[in-house]
N, C-alpha and C positions, 0 to 999 in steps of 0.2 A: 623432501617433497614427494606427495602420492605420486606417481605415473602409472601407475598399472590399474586401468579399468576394470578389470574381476576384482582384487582386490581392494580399489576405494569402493565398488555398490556393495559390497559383504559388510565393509567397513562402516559405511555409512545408514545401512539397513540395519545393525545390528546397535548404533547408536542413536539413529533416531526411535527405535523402539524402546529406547530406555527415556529418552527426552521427550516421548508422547505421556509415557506410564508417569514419569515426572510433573507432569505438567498437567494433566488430564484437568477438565473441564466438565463443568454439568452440559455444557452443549457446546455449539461449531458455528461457528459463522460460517456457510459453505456456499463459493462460489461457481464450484463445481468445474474450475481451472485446477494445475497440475498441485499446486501448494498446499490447499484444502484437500483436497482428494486424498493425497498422502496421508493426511490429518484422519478424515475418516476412515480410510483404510486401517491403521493403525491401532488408533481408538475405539473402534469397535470389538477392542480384543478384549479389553479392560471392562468393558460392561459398565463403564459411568456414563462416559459420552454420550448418549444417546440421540440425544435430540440435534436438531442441526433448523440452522435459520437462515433463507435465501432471500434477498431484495427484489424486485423488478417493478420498472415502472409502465404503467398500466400502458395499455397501446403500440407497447415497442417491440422489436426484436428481441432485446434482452438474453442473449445466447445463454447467459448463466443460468437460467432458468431450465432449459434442456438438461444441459450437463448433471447443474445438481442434482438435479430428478434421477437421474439414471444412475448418478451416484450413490445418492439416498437410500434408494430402492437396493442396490448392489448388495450396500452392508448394513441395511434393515433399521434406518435412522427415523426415527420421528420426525415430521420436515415441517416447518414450517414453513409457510410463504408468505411474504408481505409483499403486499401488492398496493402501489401508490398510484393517486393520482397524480398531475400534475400540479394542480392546485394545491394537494396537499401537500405536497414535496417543498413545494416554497414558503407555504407556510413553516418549514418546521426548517428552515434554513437559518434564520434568527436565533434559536433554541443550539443550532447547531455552531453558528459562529461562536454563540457567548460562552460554548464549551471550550471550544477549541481557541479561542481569542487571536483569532487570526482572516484574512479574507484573499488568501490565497486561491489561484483561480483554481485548484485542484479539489475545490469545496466539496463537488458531486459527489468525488469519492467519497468523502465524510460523512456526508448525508446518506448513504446505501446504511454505514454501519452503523451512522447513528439511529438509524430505523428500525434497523436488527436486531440492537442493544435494547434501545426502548419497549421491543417487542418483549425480547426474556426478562427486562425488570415486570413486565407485565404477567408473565409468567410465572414469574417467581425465582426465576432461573439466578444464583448468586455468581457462577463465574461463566465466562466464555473463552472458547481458543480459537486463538486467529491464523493465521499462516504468515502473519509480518516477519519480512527478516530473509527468506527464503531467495527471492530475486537482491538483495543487498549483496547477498555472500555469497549465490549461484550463478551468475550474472546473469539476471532473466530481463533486463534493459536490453532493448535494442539498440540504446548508442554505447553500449557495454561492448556488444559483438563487434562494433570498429575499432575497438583500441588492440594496440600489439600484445602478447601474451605478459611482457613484463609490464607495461601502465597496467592492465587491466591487473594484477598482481597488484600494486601500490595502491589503485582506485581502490577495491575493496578490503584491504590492509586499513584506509583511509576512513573509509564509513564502517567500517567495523565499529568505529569508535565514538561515533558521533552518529549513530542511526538511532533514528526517533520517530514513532508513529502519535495518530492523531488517537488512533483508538483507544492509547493509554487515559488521555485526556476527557475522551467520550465514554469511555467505563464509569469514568471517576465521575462522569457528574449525574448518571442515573446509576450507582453505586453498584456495579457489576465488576467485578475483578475478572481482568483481563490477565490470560495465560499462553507465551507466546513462547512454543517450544522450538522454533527456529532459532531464537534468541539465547536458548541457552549457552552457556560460556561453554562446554562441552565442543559443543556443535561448532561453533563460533571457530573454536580453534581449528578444529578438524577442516572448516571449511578453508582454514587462514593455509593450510598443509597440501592442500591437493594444488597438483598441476591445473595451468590456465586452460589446456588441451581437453582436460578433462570437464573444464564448463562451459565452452564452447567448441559447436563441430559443425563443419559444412558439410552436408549430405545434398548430393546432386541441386547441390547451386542455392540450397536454403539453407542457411544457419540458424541453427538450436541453440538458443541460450538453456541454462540448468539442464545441460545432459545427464548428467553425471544422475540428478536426481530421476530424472525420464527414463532413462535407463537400471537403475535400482528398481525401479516396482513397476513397470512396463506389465509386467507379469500379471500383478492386481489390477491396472488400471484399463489397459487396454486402449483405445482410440485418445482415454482423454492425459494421457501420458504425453500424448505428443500435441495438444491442445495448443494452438499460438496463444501466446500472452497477451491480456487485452487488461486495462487497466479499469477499476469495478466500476467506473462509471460507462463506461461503454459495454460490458458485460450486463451491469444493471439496468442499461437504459435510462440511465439519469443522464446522460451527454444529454438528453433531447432538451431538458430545461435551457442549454444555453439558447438555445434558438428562440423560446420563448424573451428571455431576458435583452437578447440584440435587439429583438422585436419594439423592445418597451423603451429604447433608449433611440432619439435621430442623430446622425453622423456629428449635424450641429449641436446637441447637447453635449458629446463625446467628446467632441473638441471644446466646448466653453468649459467643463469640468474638469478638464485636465489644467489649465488655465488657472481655475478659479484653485484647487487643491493643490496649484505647484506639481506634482504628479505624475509621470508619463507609464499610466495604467494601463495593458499587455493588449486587454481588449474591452468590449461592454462589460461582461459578465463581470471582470476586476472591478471597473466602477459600481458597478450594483452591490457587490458584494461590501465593498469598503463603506458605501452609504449606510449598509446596515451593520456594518463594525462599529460606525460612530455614534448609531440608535443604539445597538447594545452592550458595546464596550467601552465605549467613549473615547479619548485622544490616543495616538499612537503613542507607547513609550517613547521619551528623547534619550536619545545614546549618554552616556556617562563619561563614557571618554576611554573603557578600559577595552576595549575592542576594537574593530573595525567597525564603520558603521554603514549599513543596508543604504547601496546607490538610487534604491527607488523609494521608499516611503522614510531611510532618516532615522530606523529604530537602529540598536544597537545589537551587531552580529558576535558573538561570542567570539575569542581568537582562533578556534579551531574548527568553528562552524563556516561554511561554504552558503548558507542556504539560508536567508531569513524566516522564521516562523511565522511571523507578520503577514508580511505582504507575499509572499513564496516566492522571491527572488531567486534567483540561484546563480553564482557563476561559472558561464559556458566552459567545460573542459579545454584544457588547453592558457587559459586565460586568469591564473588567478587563481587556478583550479587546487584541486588536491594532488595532480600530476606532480605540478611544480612545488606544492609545499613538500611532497613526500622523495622529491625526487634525491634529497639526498643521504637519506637512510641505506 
């Protein structure tokens, strides 16, 4: 196991610049948080990457916007911005479920990249790279930094193996090949090697998740190295959609629907989201019998998966978890 911080950032610098050059992309999905940033950094040494494409939706804070920009600008990226309404964002939430074939309350994130995506097939642009993977193996979760340094060792031991993005799904179906250099088995390992010390640190009473990575290229990034993690819908501004979506639903529908579909759906936005799973994907698969099957919509969870794709179940650590399946390894 790594424990020496000068040598895992030399380590790590010295391999992720082989897994960027590997992996390289006609352009970047850039959010202009710590994952992407590294990505540009990197990638701009290679002279393909060039272009980079950021979300936000119209009227919001949208911090990702700032960031990118400043990123962009740094390593002399072509930027694109897409800028949504909110009108339009809902319209193109349908388009986005029947990719993804799921209605998981975590949709917003999907819809940032499915916008993204849709932009460079517009472009012309044939592959993109993402930053998926980085918070999986770096612990960049916030419920990551409460676990002891050994869980937090078997957690991501655990999803090492079973991590799965929506993006793959959303490439595939406006035919963009997706290139996710975190992912690599390289890196993958290396990340499986280094001490839990080293991915997370409490510095005067705040804890860093993906130090290790914050500290490797602090040097290139500067403020946005130490950027808190915010998940793309709240960087893009796509959270504000739910509020519209509550809007559109009374407490008494919410309750007769859960009712009426057997159900017990996390908030509005799940039931909205599910009514348009059933417009454009139709009935939920029924379990088969060879897994475990999902305690909230009934699909069938794979035996090593935690997390329905479906409905985006998950179970709470501690419970069912990966803790306990891995704990005797």
């Amino acid at each position: 196991m790594i424990k020496d911080e000068k040598e895992a950032c030399g380590k790590l610098r010295e391999l992720l610049k082989d897994v960027v050059e590997r992996n390289n992309a006609e352009a970047l999905l850039l959010s202009g948080g710590l994952d992407t940033s590294i990505l540009a950094a990197l990638a701009n040494d290679h002279g393909k990457s060039k272009k980079a494409l950021t979300v936000a939706l119209a009227g919001t804070r949208a911090p990702d916007l700032k960031y990118a920009r400043k990123v962009a600008q740094k390593f002399r990226y072509e930027h694109h911005l897409i800028c949504l309404t909110e009108n339009e964002a809902l319209k193109k939430l349908p388009e986005v479920i029947k990719a993804v074939r799921s209605f998981d309350p975590a949709l917003p994130n999907d819809l940032a990249i499915y916008a993204a995506l849709q932009e460079a097939n517009k472009l012309g642009i044939k592959s993109v790279m993402t930053g998926d993977g980085a918070d999986e193996l770096f612990a960049g979760y916030s419920y990551m930094h409460e676990l002891s340094p050994d869980a937090l060792n078997k957690y991501i031991k655990a999803i090492s193996k079973t991590m799965w993005f929506s993006s793959n799904k959303l490439g595939a179906s406006l035919d963009v090949e997706i290139k996710q250099p975190y992912r690599d088995k390289n890196l993958v390992d290396f990340a499986l090697e280094i001490d839990p010390g080293l991915k997370v640190k409490e510095i005067d009473g705040r804890k860093y998740g993906k130090w290790l990575l914050r500290k490797a290229f602090e040097a290139e990034l500067g403020e946005v190295a130490w950027r808190a993690k915010e998940p793309i819908e709240f960087g893009s501004g796509t959270t504000k959609l739910r509020d519209g979506i509550r809007r559109k639903i009374s407490d008494a529908e919410f309750a007769a629907k859960k009712r009426e579909y057997e159900m017990a759906f996390m908030n509005k936005e799940h039931l909205f989201f599910y009514e348009l799973y059933k417009e454009v994907v139709g009935e939920i698969p029924k379990s088969l019998g060879r897994g475990k099957e999902c305690p909230l919509c009934k699909a069938e969870l794979p035996e090593d998966k935690f997390h329905c794709y479906i409905c985006g179940f998950s179970y709470p650590l501690g419970s069912g978890s990966y803790l306990e399946e891995t704990s005797s390894e």
